[in-house]
N, CA and C of each residue as an Amber inpcrd file, in Angstrom:
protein
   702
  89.0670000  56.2760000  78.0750000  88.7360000  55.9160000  76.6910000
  90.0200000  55.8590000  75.8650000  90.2640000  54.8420000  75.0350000
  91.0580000  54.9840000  74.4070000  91.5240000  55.5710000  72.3910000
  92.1480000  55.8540000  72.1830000  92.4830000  56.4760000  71.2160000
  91.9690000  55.9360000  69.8800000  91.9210000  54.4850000  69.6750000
  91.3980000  54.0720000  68.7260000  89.6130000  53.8410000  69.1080000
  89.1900000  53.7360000  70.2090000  87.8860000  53.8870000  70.2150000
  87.2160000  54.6490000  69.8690000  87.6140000  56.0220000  70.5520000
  87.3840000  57.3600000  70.3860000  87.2750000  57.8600000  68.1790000
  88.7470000  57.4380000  67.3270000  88.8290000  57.8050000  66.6970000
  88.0020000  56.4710000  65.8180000  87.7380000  55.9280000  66.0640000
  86.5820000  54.6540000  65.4200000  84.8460000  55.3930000  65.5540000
  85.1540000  56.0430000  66.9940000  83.0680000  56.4790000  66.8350000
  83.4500000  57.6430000  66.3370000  84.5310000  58.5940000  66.0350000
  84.1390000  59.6600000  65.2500000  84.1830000  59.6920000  63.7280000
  84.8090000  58.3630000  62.9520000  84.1840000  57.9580000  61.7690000
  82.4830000  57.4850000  61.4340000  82.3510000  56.5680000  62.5450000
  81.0590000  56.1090000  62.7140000  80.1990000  56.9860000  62.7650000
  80.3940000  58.2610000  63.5480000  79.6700000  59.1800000  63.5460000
  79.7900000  60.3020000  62.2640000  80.4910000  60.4080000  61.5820000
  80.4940000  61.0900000  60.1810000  80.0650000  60.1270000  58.9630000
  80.2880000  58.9990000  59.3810000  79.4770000  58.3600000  57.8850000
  78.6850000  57.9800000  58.3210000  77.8100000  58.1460000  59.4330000
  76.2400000  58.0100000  60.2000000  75.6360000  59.0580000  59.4900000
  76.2650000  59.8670000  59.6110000  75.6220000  61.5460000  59.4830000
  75.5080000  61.9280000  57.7240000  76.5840000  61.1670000  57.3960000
  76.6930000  61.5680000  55.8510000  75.9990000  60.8540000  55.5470000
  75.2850000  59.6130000  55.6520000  74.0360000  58.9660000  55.5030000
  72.7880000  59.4340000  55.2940000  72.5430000  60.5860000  56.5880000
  71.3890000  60.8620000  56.8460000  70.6830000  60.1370000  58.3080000
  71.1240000  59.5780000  58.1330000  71.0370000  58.2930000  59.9510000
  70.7440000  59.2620000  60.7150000  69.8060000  59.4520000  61.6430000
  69.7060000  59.3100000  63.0600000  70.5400000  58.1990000  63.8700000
  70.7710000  58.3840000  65.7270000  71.0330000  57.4390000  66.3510000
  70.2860000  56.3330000  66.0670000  68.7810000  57.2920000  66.2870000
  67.8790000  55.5340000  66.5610000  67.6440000  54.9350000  65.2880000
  67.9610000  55.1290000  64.2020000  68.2510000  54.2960000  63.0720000
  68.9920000  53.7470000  62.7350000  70.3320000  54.1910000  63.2400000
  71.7460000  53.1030000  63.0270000  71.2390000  52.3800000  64.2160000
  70.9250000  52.5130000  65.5380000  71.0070000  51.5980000  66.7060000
  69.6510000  50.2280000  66.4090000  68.7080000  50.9440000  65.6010000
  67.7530000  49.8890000  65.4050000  67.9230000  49.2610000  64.2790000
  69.1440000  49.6320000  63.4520000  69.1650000  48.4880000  62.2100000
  70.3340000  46.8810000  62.5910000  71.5260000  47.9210000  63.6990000
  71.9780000  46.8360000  64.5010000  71.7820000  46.4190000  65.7010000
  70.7410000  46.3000000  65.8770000  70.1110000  45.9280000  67.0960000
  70.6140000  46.2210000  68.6690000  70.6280000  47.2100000  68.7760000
  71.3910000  48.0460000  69.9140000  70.5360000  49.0350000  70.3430000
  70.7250000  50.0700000  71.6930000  70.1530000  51.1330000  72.0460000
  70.6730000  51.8160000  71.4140000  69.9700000  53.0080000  71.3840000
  70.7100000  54.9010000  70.8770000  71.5650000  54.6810000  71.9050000
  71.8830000  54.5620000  73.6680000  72.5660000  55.2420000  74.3540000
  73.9470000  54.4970000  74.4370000  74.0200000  53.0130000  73.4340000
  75.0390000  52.4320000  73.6530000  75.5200000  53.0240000  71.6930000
  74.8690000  53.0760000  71.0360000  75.2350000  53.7230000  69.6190000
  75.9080000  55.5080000  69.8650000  75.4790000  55.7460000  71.1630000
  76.2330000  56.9590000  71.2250000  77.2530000  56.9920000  72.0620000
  77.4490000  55.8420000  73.0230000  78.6270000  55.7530000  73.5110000
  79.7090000  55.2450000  72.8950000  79.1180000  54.5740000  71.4420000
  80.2170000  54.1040000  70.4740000  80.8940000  55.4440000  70.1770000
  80.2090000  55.9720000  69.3580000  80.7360000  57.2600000  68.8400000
  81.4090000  58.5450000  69.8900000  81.0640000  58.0680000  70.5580000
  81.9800000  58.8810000  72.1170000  83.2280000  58.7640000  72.2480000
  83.3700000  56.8660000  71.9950000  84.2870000  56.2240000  71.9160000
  84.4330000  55.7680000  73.8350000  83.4720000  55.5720000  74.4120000
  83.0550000  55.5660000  75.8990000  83.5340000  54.0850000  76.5900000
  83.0270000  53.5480000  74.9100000  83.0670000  52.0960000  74.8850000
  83.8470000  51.0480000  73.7240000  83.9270000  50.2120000  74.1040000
  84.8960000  49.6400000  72.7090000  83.4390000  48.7170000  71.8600000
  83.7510000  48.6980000  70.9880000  82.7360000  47.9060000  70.0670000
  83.3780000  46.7820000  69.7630000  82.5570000  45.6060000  70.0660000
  83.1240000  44.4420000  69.4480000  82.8290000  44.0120000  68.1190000
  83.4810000  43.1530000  67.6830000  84.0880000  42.8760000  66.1310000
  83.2930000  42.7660000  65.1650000  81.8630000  41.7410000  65.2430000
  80.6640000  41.5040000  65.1130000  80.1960000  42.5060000  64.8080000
  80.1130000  43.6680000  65.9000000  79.1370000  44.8800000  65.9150000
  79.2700000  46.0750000  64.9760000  81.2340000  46.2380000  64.6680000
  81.9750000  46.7640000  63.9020000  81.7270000  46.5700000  62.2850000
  81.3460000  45.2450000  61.9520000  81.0080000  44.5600000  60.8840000
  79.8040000  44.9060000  60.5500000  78.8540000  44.6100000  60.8180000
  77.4040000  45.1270000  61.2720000  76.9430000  46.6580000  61.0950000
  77.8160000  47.9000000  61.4000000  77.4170000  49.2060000  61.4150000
  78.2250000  49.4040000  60.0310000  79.3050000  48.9620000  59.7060000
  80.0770000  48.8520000  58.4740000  78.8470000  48.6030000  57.1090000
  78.4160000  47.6190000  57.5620000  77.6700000  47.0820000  56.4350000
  76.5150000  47.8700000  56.5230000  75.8000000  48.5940000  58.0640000
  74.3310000  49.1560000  57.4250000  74.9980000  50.8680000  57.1210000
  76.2610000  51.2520000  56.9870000  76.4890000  52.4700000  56.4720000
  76.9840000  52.4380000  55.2530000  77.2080000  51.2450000  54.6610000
  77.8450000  51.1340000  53.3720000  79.1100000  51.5130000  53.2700000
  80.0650000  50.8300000  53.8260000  81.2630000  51.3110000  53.7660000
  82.3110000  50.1570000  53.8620000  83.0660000  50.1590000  53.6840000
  84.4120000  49.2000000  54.3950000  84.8070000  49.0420000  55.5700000
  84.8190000  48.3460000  56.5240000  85.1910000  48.2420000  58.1640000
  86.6270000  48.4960000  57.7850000  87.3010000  48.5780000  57.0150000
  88.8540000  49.3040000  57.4390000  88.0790000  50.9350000  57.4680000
  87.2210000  51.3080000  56.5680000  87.2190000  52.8960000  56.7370000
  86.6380000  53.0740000  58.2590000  86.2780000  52.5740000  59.0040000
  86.1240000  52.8170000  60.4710000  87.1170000  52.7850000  61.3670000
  88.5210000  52.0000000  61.1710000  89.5380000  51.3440000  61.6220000
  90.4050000  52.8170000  61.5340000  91.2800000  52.9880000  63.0610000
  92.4930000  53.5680000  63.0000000  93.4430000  53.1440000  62.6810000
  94.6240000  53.6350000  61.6270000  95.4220000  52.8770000  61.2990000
  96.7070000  53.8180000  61.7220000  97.3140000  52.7720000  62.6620000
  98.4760000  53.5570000  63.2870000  99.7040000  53.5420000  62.5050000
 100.2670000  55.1270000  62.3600000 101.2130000  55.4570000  61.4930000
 102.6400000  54.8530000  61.8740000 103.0190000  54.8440000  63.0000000
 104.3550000  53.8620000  63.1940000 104.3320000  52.4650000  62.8560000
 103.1070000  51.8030000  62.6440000 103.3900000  50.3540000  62.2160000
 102.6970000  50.2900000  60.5460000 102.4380000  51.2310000  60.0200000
 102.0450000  51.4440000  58.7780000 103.1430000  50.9010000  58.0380000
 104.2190000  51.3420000  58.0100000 105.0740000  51.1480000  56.9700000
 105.8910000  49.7500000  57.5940000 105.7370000  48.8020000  58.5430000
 106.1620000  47.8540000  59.1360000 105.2530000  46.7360000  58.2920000
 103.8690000  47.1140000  58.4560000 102.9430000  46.0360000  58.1000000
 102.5320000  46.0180000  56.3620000 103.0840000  47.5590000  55.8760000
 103.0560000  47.2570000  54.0750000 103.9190000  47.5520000  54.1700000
 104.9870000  47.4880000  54.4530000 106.4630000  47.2040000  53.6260000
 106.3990000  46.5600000  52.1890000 106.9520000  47.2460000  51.0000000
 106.5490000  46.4910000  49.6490000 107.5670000  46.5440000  49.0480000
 108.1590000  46.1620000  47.7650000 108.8290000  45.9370000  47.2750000
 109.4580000  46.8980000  46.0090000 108.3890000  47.5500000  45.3880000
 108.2080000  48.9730000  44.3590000 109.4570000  49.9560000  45.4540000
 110.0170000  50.8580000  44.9560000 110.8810000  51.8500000  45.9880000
 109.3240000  52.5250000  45.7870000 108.9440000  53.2710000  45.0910000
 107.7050000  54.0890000  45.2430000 107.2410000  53.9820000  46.3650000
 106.9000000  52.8400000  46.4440000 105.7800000  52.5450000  47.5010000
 106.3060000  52.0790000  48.9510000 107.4640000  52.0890000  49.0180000
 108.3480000  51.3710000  50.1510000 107.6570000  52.2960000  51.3730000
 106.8220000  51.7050000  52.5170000 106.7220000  52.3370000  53.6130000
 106.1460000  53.2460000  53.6770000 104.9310000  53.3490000  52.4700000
 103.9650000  54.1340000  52.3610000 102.7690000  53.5450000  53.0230000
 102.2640000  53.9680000  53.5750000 100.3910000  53.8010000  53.8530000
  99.6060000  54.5580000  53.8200000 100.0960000  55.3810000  52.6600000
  98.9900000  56.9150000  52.2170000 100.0560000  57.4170000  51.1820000
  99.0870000  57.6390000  49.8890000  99.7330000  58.8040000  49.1440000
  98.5230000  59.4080000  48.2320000  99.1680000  60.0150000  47.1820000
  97.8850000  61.5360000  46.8450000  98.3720000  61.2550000  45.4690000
  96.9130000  61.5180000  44.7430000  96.8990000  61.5640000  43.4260000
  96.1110000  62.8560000  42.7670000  96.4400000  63.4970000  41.6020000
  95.8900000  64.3310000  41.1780000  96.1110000  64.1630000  39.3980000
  94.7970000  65.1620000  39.0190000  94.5410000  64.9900000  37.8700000
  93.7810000  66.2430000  37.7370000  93.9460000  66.9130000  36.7120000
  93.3020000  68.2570000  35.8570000  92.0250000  67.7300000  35.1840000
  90.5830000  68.2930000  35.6960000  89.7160000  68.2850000  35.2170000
  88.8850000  68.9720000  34.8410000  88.6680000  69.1700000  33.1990000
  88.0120000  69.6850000  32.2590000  86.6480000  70.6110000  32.2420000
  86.2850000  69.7760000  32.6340000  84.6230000  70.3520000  33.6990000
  84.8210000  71.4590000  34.5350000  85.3160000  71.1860000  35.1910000
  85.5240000  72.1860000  36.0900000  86.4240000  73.5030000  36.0720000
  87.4370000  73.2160000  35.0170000  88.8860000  73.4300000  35.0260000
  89.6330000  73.5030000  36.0950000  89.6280000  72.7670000  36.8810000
  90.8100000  72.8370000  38.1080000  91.1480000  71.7680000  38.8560000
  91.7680000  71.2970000  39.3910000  92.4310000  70.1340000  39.9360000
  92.0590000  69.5980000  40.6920000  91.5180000  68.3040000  40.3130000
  91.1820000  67.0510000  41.3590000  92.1960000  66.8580000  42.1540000
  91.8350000  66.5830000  43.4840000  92.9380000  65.7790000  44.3830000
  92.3920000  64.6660000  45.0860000  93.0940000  63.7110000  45.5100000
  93.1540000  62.3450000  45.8130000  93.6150000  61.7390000  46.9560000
  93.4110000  61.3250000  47.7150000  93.9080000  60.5020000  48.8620000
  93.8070000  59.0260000  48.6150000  94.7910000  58.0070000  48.9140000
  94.7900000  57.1190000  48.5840000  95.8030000  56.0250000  49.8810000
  94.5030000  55.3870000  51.0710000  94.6170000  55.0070000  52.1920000
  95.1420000  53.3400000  51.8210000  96.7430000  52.3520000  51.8800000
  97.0220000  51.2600000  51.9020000  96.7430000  50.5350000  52.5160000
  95.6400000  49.5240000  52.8820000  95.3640000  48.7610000  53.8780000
  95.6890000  47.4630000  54.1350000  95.0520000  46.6820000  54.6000000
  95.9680000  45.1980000  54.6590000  96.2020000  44.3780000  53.5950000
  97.0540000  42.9930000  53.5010000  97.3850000  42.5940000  52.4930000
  96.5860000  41.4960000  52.3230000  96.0950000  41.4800000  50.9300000
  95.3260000  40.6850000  50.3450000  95.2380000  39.1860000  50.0720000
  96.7130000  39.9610000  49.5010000  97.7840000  38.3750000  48.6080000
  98.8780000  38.9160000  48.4460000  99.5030000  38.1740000  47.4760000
 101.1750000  38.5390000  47.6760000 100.8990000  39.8120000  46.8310000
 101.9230000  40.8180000  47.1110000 102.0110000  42.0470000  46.9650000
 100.6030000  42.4760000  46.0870000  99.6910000  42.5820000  47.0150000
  98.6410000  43.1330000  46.9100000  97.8690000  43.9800000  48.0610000
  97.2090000  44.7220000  48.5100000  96.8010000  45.4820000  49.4860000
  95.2070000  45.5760000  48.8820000  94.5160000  45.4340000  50.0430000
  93.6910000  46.7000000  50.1740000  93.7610000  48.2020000  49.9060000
  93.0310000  48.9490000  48.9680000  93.4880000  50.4520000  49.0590000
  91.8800000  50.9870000  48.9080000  91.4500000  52.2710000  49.5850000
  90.5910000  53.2130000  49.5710000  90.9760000  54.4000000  49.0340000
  90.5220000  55.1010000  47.9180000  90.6480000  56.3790000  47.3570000
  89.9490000  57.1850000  47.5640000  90.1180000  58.2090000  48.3370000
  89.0380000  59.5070000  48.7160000  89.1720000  60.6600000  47.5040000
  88.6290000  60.7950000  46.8920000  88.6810000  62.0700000  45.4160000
  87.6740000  62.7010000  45.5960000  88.1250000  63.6370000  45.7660000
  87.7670000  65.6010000  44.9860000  87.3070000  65.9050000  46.2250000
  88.2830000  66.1330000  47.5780000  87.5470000  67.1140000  49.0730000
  88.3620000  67.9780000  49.1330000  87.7250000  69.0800000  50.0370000
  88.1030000  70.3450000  50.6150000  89.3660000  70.6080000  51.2620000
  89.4220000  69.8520000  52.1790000  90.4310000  70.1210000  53.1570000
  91.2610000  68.1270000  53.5320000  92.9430000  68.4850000  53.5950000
  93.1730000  67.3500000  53.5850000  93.3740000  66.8040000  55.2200000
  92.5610000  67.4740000  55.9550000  92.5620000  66.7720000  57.6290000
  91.2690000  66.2180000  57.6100000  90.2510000  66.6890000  56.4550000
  89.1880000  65.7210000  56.7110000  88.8980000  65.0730000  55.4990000
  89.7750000  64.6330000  54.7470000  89.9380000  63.9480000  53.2600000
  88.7320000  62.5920000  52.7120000  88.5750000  62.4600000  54.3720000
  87.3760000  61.5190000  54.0260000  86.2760000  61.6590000  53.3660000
  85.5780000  63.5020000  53.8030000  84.7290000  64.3170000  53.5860000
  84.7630000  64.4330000  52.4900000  84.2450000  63.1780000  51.1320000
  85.1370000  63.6210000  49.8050000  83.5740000  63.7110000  48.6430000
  83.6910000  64.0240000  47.4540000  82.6840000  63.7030000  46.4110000
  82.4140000  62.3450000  46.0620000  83.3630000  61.2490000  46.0730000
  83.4290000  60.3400000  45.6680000  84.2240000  59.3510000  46.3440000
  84.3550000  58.2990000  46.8090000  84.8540000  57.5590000  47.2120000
  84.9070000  56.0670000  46.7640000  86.4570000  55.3630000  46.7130000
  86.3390000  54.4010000  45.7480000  87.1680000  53.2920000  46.6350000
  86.9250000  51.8870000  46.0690000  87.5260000  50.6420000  47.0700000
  88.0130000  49.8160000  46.0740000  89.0310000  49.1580000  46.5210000
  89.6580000  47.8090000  45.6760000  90.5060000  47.6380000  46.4880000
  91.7750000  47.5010000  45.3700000  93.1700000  47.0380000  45.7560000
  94.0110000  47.1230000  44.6690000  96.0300000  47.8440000  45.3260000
  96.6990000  47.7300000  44.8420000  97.6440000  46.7860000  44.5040000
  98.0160000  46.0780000  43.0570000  98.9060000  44.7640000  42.9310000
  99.6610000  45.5900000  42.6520000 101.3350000  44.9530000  42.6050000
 102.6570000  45.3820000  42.5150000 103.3440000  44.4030000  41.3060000
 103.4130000  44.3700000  39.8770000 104.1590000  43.4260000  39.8760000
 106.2380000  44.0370000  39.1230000 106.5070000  43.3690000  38.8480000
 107.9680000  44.0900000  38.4100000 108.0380000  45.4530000  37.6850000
 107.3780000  45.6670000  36.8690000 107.6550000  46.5390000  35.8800000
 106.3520000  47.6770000  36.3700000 105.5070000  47.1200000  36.9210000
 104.1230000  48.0530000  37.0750000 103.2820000  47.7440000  37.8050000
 102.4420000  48.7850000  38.7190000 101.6430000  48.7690000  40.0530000
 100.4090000  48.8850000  39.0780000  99.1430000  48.4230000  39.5860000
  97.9840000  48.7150000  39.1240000  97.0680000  48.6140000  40.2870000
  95.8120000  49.7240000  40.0580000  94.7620000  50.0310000  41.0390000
  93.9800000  49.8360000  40.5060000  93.1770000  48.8570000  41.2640000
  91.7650000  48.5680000  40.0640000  90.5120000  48.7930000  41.6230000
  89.6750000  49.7100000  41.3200000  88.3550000  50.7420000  42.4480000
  87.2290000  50.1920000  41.9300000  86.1920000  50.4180000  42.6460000
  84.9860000  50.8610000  42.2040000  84.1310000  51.5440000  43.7670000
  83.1960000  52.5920000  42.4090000  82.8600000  53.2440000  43.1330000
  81.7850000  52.8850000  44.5670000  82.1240000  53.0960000  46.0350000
  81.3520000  52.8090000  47.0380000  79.8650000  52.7470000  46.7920000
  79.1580000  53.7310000  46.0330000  78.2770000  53.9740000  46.4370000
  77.0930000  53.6690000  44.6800000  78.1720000  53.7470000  44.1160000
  77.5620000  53.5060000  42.5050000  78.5270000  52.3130000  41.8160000
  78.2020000  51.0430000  41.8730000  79.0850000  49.8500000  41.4400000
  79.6610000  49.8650000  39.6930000  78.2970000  50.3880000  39.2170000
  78.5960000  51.0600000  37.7870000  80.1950000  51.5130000  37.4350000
  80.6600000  52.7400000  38.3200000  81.8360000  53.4200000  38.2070000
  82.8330000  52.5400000  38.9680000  83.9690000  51.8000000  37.8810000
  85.0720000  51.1030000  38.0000000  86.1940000  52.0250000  37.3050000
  86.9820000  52.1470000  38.1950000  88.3880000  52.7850000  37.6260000
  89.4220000  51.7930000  37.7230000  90.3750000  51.8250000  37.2820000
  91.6170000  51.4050000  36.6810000  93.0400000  51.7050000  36.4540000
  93.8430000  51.8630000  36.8960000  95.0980000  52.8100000  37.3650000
  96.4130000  52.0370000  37.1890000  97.5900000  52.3230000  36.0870000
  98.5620000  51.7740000  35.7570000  99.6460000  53.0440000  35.6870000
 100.5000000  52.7080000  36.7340000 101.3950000  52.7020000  36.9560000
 103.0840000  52.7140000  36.9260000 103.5690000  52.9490000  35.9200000
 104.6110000  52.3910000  35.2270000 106.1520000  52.7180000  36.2540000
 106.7590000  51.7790000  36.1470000 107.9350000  52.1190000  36.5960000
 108.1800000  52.1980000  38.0060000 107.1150000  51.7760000  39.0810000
 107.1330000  51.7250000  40.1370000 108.7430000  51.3020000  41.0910000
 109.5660000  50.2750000  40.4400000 110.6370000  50.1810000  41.0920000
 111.6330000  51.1800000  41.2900000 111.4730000  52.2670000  40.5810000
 112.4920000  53.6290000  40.2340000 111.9520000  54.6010000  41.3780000
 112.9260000  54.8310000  42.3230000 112.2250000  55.7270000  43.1470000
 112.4150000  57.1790000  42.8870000 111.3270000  57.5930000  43.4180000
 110.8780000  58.7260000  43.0870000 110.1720000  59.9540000  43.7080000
 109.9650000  61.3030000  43.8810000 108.8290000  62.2960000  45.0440000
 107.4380000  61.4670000  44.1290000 107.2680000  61.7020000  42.7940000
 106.3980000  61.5510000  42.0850000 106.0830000  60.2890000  40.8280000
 104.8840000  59.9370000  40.0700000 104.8870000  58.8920000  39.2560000
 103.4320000  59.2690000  38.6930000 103.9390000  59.2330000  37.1670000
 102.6580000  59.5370000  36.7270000 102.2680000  58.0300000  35.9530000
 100.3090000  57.9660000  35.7890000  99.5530000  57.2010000  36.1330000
  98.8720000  57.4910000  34.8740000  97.9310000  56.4360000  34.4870000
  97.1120000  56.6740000  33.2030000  95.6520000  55.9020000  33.9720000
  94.5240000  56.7520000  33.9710000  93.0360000  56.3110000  34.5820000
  92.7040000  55.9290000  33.7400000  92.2700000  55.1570000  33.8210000
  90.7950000  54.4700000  32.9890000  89.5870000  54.1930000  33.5060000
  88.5800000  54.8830000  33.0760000  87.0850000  54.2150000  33.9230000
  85.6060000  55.1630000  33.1320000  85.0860000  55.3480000  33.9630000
  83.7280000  55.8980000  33.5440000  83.8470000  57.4540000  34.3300000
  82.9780000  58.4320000  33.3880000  82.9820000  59.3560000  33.5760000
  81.0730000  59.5030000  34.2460000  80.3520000  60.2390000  35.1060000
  79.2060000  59.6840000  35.3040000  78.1440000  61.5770000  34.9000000
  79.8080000  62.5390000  34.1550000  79.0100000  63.8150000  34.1550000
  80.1320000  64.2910000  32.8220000  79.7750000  63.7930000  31.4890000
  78.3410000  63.6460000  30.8050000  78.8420000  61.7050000  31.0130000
  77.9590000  60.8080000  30.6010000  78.3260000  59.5460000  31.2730000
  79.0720000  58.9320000  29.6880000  80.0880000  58.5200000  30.1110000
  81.5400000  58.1850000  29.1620000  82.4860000  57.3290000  29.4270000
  83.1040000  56.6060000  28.8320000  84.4330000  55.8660000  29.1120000
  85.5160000  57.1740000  28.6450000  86.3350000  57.0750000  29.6160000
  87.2920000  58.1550000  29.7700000  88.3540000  57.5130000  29.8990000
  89.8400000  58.3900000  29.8790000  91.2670000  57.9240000  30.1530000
  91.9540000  59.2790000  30.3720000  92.8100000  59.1990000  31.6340000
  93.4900000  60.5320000  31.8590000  94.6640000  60.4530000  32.3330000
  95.4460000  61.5060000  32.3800000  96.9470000  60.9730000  33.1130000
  96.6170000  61.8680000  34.5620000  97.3700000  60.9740000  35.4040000
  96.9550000  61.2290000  36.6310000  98.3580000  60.9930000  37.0810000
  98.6750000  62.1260000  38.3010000 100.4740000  62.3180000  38.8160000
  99.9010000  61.7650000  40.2380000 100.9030000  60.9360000  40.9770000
 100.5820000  60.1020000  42.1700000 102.1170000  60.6840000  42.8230000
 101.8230000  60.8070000  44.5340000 102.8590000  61.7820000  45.0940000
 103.0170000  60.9540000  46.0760000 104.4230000  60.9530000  47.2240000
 104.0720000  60.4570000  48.6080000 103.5800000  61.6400000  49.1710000
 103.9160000  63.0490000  49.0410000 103.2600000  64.3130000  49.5480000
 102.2130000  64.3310000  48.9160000 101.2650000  65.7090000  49.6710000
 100.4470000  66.5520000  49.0730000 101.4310000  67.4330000  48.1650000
 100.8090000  67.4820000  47.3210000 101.5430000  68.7980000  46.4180000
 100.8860000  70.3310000  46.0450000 101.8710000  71.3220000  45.8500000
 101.3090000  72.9860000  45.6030000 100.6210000  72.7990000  44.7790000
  99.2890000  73.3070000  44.7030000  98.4320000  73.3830000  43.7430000
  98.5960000  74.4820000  42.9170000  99.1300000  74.4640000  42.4190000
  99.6560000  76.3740000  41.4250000  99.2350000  75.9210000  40.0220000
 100.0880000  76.8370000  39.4870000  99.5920000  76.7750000  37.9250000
 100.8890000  75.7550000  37.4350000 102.2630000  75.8270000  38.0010000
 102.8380000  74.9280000  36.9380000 102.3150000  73.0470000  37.2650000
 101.2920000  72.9370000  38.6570000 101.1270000  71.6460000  38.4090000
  99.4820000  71.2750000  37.4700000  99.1760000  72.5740000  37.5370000
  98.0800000  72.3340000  36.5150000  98.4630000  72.6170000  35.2930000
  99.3560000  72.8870000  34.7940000  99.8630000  72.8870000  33.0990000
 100.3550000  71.4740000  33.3230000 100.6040000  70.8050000  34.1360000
 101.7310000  69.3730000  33.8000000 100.5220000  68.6320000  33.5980000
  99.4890000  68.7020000  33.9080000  98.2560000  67.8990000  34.4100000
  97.4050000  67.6100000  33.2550000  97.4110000  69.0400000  32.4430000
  96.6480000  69.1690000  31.1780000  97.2440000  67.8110000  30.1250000
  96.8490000  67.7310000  29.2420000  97.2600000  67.1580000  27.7810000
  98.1430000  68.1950000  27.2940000  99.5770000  67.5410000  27.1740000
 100.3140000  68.4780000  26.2000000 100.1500000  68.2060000  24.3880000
 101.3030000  68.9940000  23.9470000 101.4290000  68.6740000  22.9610000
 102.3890000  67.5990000  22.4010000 103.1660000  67.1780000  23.3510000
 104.0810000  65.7800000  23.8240000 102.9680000  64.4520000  23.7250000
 102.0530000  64.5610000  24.6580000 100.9850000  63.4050000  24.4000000
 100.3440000  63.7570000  23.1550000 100.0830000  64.7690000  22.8800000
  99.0450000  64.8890000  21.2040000  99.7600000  63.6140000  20.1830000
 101.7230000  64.2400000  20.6760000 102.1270000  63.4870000  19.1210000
 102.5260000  62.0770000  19.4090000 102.4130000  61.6660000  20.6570000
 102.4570000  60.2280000  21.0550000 101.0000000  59.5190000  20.5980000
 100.2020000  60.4800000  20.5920000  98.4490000  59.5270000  20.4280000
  98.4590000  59.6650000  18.9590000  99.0940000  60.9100000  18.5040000
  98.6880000  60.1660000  16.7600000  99.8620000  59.1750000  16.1180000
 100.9520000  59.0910000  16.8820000 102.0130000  58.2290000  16.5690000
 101.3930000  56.7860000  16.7500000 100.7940000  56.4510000  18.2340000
 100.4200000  55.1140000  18.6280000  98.6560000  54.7230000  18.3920000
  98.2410000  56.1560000  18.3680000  96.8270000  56.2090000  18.0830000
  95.7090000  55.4070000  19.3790000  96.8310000  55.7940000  20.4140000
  95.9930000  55.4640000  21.5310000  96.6810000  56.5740000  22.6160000
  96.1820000  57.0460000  24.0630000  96.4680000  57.7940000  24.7700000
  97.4360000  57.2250000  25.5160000  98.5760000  57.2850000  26.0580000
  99.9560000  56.9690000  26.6380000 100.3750000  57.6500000  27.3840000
 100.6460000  57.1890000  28.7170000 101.3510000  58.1290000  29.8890000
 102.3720000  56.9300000  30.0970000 103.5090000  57.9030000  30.0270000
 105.0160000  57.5360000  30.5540000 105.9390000  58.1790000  31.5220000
């Protein structure tokens, strides 16, 4: 069996499961046996392209989120132009949230290219542990554009089309560990148009207290929003 088979049915098999799916319900919506739907997920067998498309669509998801994406040709095949982003195919975003008081974190998967400096990107926000980042509260799809002065991420949510986010970027050509970000989108708890500053990393970063004071609203942004009378991340 090989490595991407194997690691293809054990997605298939976690967003089967996070469904609620049985075998014989994924195998009877794409017209297959349970014993060949479990040799997918075994990874016993390779799935062809068609079929890939097909379990994609009755789990609600993106056929890249089933797809292994191999880390030595990651940064070969998005090579981009931003230094930020140069030879990235994964980075992490975080943001301090109110509700909860404590820190969202973010995964944010680069996938193929769209158009000119544009990608595919998947955002996994607010999970437990970052070896299974997929395992998340929320999960969001679009794509990242690049242009001179500024990157923008424009999502919406997988599973609720309602929730569209929005993500600008500034200064992307300046390289950097870090780059902070201004969200825009819908809030769905209490339900709101919201805007937040959000810090984007090529690492994971320490979750301590001095990155949750950076995270908060200072008093630096207070006197920028009554100066411009709108919210501003720089």
């Amino acid at each position: 069996m090989s490595e991407i088979s194997v690691e293809t049915g054990k997605r298939i098999r976690y967003f089967r499961a996070n469904r609620g799916m049985t075998l014989e319900e994924l195998a009877a919506a794409v017209y297959k046996s349970k014993a060949t739907i479990s040799k997918y997920e075994k990874g016993d067998i390779v799935i062809d392209i068609e079929t890939l498309y097909e379990i994609a669509k009755v789990l609600h998801v993106h056929v890249d989120q089933l797809l292994l994406k191999h880390e030595a040709l990651a940064a070969e095949e998005h090579e981009v132009d931003p230094a930020f982003f140069r030879g990235l195919h994964r980075f992490y975003a975080y943001y301090y949230d109110g509700r909860i008081r404590n820190i969202n974190r973010s995964v944010c998967d680069i996938l193929s290219p769209t158009d000119v400096n544009q990608y595919k990107l998947i955002m996994y926000m607010n999970f437990k542990d970052y070896d299974r980042y997929q395992q998340c509260e929320n999960t969001y799809t679009g794509y990242i554009k690049h242009f001179d002065a500024l990157s923008i991420i424009e999502v919406v949510h997988q599973t609720n089309p309602m929730e569209h986010g929005s993500v600008q970027i500034l200064a992307p050509f300046m390289d950097s560990d870090t780059k902070w970000g201004l969200w825009n989108g819908i809030s769905s708890r209490p339900l709101m148009p919201v805007a937040l500053k959000m810090l984007f990393s090529k690492k994971p970063l320490k979750e301590d207290d001095a990155l949750r004071e950076s995270l908060k609203i200072s008093k630096e942004d207070i006197r920028t929003m009554k100066l411009y009378n709108f919210f501003a991340v720089t």
